[in-house]
Each structure stands twice: as structure tokens, then as C-alpha cells.
TIMAR-951172 format. One record per residue (C-alpha): residue number from 1; residue in one letter; x, y, z. Coordinates in steps of 0.001 Angstrom, whole numbers, plus 500000, padded with zeros to 6 digits. Layout:
REM residues N
pos; code; u; v; w
NUM; a; X; Y; Z $
...
//
This chain:
REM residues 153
pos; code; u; v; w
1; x; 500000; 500000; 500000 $
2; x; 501412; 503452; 499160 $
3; x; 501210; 506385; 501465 $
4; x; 500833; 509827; 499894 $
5; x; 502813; 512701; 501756 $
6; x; 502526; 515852; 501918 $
7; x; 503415; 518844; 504527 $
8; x; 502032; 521508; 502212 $
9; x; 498901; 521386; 504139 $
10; x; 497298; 520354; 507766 $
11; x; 493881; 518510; 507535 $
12; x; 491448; 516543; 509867 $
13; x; 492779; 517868; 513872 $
14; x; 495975; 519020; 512242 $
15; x; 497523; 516281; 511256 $
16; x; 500637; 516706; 508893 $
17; x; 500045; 514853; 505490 $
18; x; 503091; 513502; 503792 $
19; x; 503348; 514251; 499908 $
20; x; 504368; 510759; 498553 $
21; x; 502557; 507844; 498382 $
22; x; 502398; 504360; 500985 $
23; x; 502083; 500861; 498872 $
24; x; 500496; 498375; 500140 $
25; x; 499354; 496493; 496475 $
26; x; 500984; 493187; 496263 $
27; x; 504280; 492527; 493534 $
28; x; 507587; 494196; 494474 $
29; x; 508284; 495371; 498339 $
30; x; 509926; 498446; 498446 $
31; x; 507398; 500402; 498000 $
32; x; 506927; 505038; 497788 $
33; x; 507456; 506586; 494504 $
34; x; 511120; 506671; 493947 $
35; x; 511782; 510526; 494061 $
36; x; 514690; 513033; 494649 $
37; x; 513010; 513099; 498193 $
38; x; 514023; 510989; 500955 $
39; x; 512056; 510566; 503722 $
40; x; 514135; 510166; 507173 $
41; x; 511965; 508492; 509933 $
42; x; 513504; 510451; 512752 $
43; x; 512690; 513859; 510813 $
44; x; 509026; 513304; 510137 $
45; x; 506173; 514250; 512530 $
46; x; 505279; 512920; 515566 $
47; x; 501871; 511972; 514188 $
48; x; 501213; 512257; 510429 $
49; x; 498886; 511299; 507579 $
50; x; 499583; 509294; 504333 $
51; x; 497473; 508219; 501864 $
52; x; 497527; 504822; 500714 $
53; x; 497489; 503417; 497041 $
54; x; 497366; 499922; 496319 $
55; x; 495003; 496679; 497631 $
56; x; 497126; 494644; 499256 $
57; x; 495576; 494721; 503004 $
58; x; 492253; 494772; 501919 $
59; x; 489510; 494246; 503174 $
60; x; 491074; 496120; 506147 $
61; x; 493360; 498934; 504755 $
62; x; 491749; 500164; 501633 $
63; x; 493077; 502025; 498111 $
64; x; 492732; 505632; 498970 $
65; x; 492193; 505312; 502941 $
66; x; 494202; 507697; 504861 $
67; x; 495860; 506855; 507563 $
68; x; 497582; 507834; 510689 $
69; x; 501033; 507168; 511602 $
70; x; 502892; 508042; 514767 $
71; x; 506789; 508311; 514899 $
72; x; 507131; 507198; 518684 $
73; x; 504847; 504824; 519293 $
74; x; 506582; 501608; 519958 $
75; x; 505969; 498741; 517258 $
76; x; 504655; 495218; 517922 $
77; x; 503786; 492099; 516247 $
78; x; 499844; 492724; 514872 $
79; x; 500527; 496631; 514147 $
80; x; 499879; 497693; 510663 $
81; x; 503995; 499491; 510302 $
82; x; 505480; 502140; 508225 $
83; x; 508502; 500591; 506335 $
84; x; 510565; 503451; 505493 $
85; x; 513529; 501727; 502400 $
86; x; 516926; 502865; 502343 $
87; x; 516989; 504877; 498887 $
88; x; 519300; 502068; 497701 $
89; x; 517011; 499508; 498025 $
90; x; 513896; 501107; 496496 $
91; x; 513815; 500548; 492632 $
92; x; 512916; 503132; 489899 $
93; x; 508862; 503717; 490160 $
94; x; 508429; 502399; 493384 $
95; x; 507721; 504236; 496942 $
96; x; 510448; 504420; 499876 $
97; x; 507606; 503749; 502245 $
98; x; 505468; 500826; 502571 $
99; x; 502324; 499468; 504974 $
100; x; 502372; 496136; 505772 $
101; x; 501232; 494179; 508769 $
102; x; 504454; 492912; 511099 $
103; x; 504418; 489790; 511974 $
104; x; 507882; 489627; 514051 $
105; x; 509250; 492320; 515168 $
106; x; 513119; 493347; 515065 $
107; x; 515610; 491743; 517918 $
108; x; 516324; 494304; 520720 $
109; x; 519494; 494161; 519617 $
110; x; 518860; 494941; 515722 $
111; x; 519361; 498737; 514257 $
112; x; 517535; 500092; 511616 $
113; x; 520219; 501271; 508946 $
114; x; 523312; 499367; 509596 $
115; x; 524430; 496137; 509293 $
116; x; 525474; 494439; 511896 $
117; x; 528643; 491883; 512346 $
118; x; 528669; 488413; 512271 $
119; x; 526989; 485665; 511464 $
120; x; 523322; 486653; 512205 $
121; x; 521569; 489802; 510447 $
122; x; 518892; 491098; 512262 $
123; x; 514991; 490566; 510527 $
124; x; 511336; 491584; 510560 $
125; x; 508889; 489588; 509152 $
126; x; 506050; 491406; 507502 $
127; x; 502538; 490439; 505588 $
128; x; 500384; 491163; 503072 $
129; x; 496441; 490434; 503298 $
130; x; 495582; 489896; 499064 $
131; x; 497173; 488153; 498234 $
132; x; 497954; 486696; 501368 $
133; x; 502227; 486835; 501427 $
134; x; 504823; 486923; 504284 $
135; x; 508159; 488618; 503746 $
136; x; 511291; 488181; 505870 $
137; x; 513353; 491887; 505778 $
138; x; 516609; 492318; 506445 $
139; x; 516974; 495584; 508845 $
140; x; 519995; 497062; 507154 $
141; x; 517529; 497624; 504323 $
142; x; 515114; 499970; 505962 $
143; x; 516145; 502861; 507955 $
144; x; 512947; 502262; 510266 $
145; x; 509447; 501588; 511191 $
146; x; 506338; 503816; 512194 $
147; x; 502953; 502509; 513673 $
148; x; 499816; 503186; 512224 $
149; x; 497053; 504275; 514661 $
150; x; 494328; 503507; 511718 $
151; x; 492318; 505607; 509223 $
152; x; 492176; 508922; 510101 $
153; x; 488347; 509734; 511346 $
//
């Protein structure tokens, strides 16, 4: 499902909306138009809007639904997540920012953005609802996750 950004304007209870898109329709992962922009987790709002384009949580998280994301929330296994792709790993015409569902969570001792020594790299594992899909993500690919509090009302 794809996300739409924008901070051009403040709607419903002032709520920043980002001006790019979220993903969520199934094929490729990495998904927010790839732009000149880059959108850094720690820089965004502490609660936002995005717009979502795609079909791939549905019936819960419909093309076109806006939703509400909040930086600081912590994440947990059943919370619909912002992914937020290193610009590296997000391929021409696709978004940097993604909604799936998370299934598992990254280790405590994972970090978004780096990779990590040894023999082990940390993972999340996330899903898609239609078609129904699980991905495994490598953390060094994403530089981090957002909750989503739900459609904005």
C-alpha cells in the first residue's frame, strides 16, 4: 500500500500529510514513489497522515484510505507498520515507504540502517492480506518503522 505525503497542508485535527505515496498492492516490496526526496523516519512528525494506494491489506486497509502514523509509538507484532527503504534499496517507480502488517518484530538488539557483524543479520517479518504473502526483511535495508494508529476519522 502506498502512502501519499505531503506537509504543504494540515487537515482533519491538524495532522501533517506527507506528499508521497504508501504501497500496500501486492508485487515488488519496496514500496513510495522513487523521488529526489528521501524521507528520514527520525525527521518526520510525531503523528502524520499518508494516503495509501494499492490493495494489498484489503479488506482492512483500503486504496485511497488515509491513515495515521505516529513516529514514537513503539511497534509490535499485529501493528499495521510504516517501512521506510533505504533509497538504495527502492527501485525506479516504486515508493520508499510501505504498509504492511508485522508479523515479528526486530531483535532488541537489531538497528535500523546498519548492518550488523557476524553471522546473524537482524529481521522483521512482515505480511500482506491479498494476496495473502509473508516477507522476511533484512533491517539494514530499511532505515525504520512507524505505527499506524488507523484511518484517520
Amino acid at each position: 500500500m502506498t502512502v501519499i505525503v505531503s506537509m504543504l497542508r494540515k487537515p482533519h485535527k491538524e495532522i501533517p500529510m506527507l506528499n508521497t505515496a504508501v504501497r500496500t498492492a501486492g508485487g515488488a516490496m519496496p514500496a513510495a514513489k522513487k523521488t529526489s526526496t528521501i524521507f528520514w523516519p527520525d525527521d518526520m512528525p510525531e503523528v502524520y497522515g499518508m494516503i495509501c494506494d494499492g490493495d494489498c491489506l484489503s479488506p482492512e486497509i483500503t486504496h485511497g484510505t488515509t491513515l495515521v502514523f505516529d513516529r514514537d509509538e513503539p511497534v509490535q507484532a499485529g501493528d499495521f507498520v510504516a517501512l521506510f527503504w533505504k533509497p538504495e534499496h527502492v527501485r525506479d517507480g516504486e515508493h520508499q515507504v510501505a504498509v504492511k502488517r508485522l508479523v515479528i518484530g526486530p531483535p532488541p538488539w537489531g538497528r535500523f540502517g546498519e548492518a550488523v557483524g557476524g553471522e546473524l543479520a537482524p529481521m522483521i517479518v512482515v505480511e500482506m492480506l491479498n494476496p495473502p504473502r509473508q516477507f522476511a526483511v533484512r533491517c539494514d535495508m530499511l532505515l525504520g518503522l512507524h505505527k499506524c494508529k488507523g484511518p484517520m476519522r
